[in-house]
N, C-alpha and C positions, 0 to 999 in steps of 0.2 A: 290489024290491030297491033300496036308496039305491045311489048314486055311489059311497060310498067301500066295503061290499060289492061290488059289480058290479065296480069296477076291482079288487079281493083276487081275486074268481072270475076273473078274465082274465089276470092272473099266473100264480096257480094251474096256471091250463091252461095255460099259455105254458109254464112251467116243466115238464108233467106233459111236455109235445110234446118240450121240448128233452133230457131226462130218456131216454126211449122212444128218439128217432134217438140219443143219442151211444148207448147199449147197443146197438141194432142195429147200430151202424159199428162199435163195440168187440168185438161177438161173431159182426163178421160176417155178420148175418140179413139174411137178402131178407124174411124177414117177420116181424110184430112186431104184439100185442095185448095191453091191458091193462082191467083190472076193478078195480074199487075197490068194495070190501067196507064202506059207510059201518057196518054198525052194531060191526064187528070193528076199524075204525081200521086194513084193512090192503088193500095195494097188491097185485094180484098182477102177476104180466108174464111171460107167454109171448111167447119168441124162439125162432125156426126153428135147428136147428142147436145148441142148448144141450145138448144132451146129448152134442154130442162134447167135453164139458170136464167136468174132474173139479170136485167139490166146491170143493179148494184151489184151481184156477183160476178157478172163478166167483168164490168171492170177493176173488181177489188183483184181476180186471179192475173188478168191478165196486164193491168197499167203497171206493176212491177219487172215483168218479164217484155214489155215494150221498152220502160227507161231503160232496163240494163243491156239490152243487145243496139237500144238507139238505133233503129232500123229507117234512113232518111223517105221516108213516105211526106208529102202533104197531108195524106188521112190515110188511115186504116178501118178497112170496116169488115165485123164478124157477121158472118151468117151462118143460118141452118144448115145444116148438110142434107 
């Protein structure tokens, strides 16, 4: 992997980590796992505790903290932990 790959993959991740804790501290979880579906282009992320919020509240907490980190997924999808 050249220099300027290897430093995009280390953002990436830096951004995937910073991504993961603010939803955990936003939805409250003690715990938190995520999967990336490469040939689907899509994120998935289980959080502990997500199923005590409705539909409209997962996305009022979470479509703020998706625009501003702009994380390139096709989809993202939340589930139960």
């Amino acid at each position: 992997m050249s220099a300027p790959e290897e430093i995009e993959y280390e953002s990436f991740e830096e951004d995937l980590k910073v991504l993961i804790q603010t939803l955990k501290d936003s939805f409250e979880s003690t715990e938190a796992e995520f999967h990336i579906d490469d040939h689907n282009d899509t994120l998935y992320i289980k959080l502990e505790g997500l199923d005590d919020y409705s539909q409209d509240e997962i996305v009022e907490i979470a479509g703020p903290i998706l625009e501003e980190l702009d994380m390139d997924f096709e989809e993202i999808i939340f589930l139960p932990f």
